[in-house]
Phi, psi and omega in degrees: 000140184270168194244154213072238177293132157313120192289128154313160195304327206283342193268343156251002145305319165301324160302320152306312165273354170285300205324327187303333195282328197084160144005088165274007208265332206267330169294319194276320173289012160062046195229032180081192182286166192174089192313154176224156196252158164297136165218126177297133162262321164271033194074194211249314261242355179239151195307127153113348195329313186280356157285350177218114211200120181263135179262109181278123135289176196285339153324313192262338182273311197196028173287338182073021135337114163228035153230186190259152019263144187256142173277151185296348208236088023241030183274026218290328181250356133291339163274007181249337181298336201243314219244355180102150180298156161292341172300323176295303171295304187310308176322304166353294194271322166302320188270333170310325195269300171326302168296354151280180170240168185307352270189319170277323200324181204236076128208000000 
């Protein structure tokens, strides 16, 4: 069960298909499809909140690193110095999940 909010049905189809995406940090460093995990950049608990959501692998996510690959968890401002803010990744992610059609998603 995720902790906060309960997602709606629609956040988690979104959440499904960024998960779908792979890894981005593991895509921009050209390392292929790379499975992935959810990650809130604002927390669970506020309106829209499971809409703004990077798909992180568990390396990059919660590996507990702080060389690479380094993690977001608890590594926040060394990961964005070497991989870019999440506000940037999220913009990412966003226009990649725009180039399918319901048709294409990759699941």
């Amino acid at each position: 069960m995720i902790r906060g909010r309960k997602p709606t049905d629609n956040e988690m189809l979104h959440m499904k298909q960024v998960r779908a995406l792979g890894c981005i940090v593991c895509r921009n460093l050209n390392k292929g499809f790379v499975p992935s995990e959810i990650h809130h950049i604002r927390g669970k608990t506020k309106h829209n909140a499971h809409f703004d959501v990077l798909p992180l692998c568990y390396a990059h996510h919660r590996g507990i690193s702080s060389t690479e690959p380094i993690s977001r968890h608890p590594f926040k401002y060394r990961f964005e110095k070497t991989y870019g803010k999440e506000e940037d990744l999220l913009k990412q992610v966003n226009k990649l999940l725009d180039k399918y059609t319901e048709d294409d998603l990759p699941f």
